[in-house]
C-alpha positions in Angstrom: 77.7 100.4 101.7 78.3 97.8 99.2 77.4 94.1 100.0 80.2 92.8 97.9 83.3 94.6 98.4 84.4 92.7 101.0 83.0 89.0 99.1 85.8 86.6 99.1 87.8 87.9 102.1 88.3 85.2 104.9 89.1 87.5 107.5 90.7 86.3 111.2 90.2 88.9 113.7 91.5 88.4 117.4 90.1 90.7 120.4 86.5 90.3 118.6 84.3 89.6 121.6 83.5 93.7 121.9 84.7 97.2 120.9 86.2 97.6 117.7 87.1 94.3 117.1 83.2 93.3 117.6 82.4 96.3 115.2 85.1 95.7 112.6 83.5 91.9 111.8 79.7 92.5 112.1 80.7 95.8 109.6 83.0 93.2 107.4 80.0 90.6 107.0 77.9 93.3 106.2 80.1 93.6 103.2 80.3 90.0 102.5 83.2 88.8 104.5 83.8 85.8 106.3 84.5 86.3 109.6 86.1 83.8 112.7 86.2 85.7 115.8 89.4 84.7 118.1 89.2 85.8 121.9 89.7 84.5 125.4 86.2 85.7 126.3 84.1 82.9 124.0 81.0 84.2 125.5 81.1 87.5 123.7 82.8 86.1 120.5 79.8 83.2 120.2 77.4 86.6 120.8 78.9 88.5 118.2 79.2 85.2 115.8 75.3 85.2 116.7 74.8 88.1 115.5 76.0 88.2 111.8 75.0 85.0 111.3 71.4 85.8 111.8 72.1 89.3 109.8 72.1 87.0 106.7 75.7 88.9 105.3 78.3 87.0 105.3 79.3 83.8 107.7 81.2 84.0 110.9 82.7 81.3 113.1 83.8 81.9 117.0 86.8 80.4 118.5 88.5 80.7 121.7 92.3 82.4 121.4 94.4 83.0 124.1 97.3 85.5 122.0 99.4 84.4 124.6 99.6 81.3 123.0 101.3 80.0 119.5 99.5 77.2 119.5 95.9 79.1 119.8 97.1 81.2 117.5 97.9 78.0 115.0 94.7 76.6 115.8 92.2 79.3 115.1 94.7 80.1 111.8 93.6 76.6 110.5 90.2 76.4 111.7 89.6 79.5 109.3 91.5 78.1 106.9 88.9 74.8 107.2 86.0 76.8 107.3 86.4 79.1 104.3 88.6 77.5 102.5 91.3 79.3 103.2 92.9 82.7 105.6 93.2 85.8 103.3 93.5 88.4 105.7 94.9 88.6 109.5 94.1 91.2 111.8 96.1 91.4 114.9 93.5 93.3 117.3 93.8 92.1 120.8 95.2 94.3 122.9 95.5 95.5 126.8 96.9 98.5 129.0 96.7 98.9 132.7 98.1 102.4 133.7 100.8 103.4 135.9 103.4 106.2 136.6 106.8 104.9 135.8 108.7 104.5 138.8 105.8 102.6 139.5 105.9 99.8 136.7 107.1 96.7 137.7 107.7 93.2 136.1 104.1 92.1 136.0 102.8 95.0 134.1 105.4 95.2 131.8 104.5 91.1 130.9 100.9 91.7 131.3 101.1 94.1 128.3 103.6 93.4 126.4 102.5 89.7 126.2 99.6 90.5 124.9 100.3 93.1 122.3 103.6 92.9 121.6 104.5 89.1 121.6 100.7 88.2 120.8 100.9 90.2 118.3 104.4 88.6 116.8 102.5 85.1 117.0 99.2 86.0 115.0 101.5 87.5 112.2 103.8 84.7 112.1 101.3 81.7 111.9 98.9 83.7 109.6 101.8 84.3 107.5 102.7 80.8 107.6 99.1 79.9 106.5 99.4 81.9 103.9 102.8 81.0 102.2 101.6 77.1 102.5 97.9 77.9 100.6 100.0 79.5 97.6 100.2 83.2 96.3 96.7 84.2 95.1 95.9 84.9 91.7 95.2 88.7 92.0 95.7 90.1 95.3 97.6 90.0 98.1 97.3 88.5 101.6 96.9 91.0 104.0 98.0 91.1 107.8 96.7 94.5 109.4 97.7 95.7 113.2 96.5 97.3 115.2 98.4 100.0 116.2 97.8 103.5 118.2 98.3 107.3 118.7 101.2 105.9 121.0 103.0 104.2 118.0 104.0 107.5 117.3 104.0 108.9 121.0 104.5 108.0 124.7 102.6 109.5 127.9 103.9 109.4 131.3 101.4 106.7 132.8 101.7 104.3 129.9 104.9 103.6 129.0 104.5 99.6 128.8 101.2 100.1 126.6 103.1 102.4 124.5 106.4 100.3 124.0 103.8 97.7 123.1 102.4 100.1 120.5 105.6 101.0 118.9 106.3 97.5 118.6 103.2 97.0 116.5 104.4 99.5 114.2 107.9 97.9 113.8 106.4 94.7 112.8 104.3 96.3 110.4 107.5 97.5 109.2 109.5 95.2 109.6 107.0 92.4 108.7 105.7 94.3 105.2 109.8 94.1 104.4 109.9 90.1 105.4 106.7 88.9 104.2 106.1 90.8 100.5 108.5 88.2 98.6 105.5 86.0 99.6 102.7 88.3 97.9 101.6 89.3 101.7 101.3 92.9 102.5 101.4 94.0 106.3 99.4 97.6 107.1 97.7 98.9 110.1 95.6 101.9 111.7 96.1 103.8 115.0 93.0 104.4 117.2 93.5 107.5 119.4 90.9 107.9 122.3 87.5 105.2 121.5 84.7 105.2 123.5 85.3 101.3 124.2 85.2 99.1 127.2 88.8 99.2 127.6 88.9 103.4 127.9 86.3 102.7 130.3 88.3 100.6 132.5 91.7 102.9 131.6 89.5 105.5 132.6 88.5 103.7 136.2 92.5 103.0 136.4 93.7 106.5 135.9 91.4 107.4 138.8 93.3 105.5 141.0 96.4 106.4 140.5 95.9 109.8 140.8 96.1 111.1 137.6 92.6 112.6 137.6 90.2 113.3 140.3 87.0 111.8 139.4 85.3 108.8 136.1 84.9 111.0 133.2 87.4 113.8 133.7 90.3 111.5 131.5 88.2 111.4 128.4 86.5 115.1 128.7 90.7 116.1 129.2 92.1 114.4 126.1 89.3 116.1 124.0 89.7 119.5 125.3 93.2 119.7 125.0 94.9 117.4 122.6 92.1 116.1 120.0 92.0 118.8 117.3 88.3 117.7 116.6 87.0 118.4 119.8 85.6 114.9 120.2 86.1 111.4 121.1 85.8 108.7 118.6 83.8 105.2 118.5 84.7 102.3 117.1 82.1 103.4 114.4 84.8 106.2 113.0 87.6 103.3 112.9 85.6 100.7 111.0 86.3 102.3 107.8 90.0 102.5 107.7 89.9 99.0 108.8 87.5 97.8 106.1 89.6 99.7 103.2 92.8 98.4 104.1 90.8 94.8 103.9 89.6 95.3 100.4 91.5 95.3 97.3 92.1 99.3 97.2 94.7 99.1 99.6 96.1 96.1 97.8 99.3 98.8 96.7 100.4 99.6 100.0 102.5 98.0 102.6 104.6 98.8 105.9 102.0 101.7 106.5 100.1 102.9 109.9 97.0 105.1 109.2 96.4 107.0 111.9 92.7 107.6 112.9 92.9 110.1 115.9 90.6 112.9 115.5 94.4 115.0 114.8 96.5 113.9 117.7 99.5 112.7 115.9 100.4 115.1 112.8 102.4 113.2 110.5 
């Protein structure tokens, strides 16, 4: 690993009180980043803040971000800014699902989800982008706003249709937003996750279970990687950390409106 690929990136990352959010910064500082940590849960963010601050690579800063909100989303934006002197990169993280079949869906899981990834994720992209058209084009590179999309950007499944119109709307605004934003010198990227060994697969897990789509904890995850992973295997936020940490440094700096995908081969493209 080098401790200075990542020197001079003042990174905002939202959903980074655990899984790959959590992993994504600690592995950013390690390569001389500066991190702020946005999430609702400022317990784990302060933890993780904790953490790489004691590390002695890089600095991070934790701050309390309901995605929900513009105005959190304007706040932590300009506490970054304050802290290290400025916002260079934005990655829109945060993200929800709570299963059901689809004649079963109603109005609050549809607003649930797509309030947090969808509109949440409109928010962070806007007032990062904002940020970043006020501080000036850089010298060099490119800002960089980076979602955080999934195997169901490209996909749907049965008993996730709200999480997976949520997903295909991250890819649109990468899209979309790499179209909108480049006459500013800000590039808009992202990666696709399929199944991570995360808290949230372990409560998706819990919630498939109950509504009947598997018989017993366990049998959702073993399933997916018998019969649709080509590797065989689940992945960790460990296997995602690098995609996210090269499309943060200046080698990616000649792409834009892309989604990597990072799925073990789910989703051939």
């Amino acid at each position: 690993m080098d401790p200075n690929r990542l020197m001079g990136k003042n990174i905002l990352i939202t959903g980074a009180a655990q899984g790959m959010g959590a992993t994504n910064a600690e592995y950013f500082a390690a390569q001389g980043a500066n991190v702020a940590l946005g999430d609702i849960n400022v317990e784990g963010v302060n933890e993780v803040a904790n953490r790489i601050n004691a590390s002695g690579n890089g600095k991070a800063i934790a701050l309390r971000l309901d995605v929900t909100k513009r105005g959190d989303h304007t706040s932590a934006v300009n506490a970054t800014a304050e802290e290290f002197g400025s916002i260079n990169i934005m990655i829109n993280n945060a993200g929800v699902n709570k299963p059901k079949m689809f004649l079963d869906i109603d109005e609050d899981n549809w607003d649930l989800i797509m309030n947090i990834n969808a509109k949440g994720m409109l928010f962070g992209m806007q007032e990062a982008a904002r940020k970043m058209i006020e501080q000036g084009p850089m010298d060099e590179h490119p800002y960089k706003i980076i979602n955080v999309g999934s195997i169901v950007s490209r996909t749907a499944f049965l008993d996730v249709v709200p999480y997976s119109c949520s997903k295909y709307c991250a890819l649109a605004m990468i899209i979309g937003g790499a179209k909108a934003l480049w006459p500013h010198k800000i590039t808009v990227n992202g990666y696709g996750p399929g199944v991570v060994k995360t808290e949230l697969w372990e409560q998706l897990d819990k919630d498939l279970v109950e509504i009947g789509m598997f018989e017993k904890e366990g049998q959702s995850m073993d399933h997916l990687a018998e019969t649709m992973i080509l590797m065989k295997q689940l992945s960790t936020p460990d296997d995602v950390k690098g995609t996210a940490a090269f499309l943060c440094s200046d080698e990616s700096d000649y792409m834009t409106g892309q989604l990597i995908m990072i799925d073990g081969g789910m989703i051939m493209q």
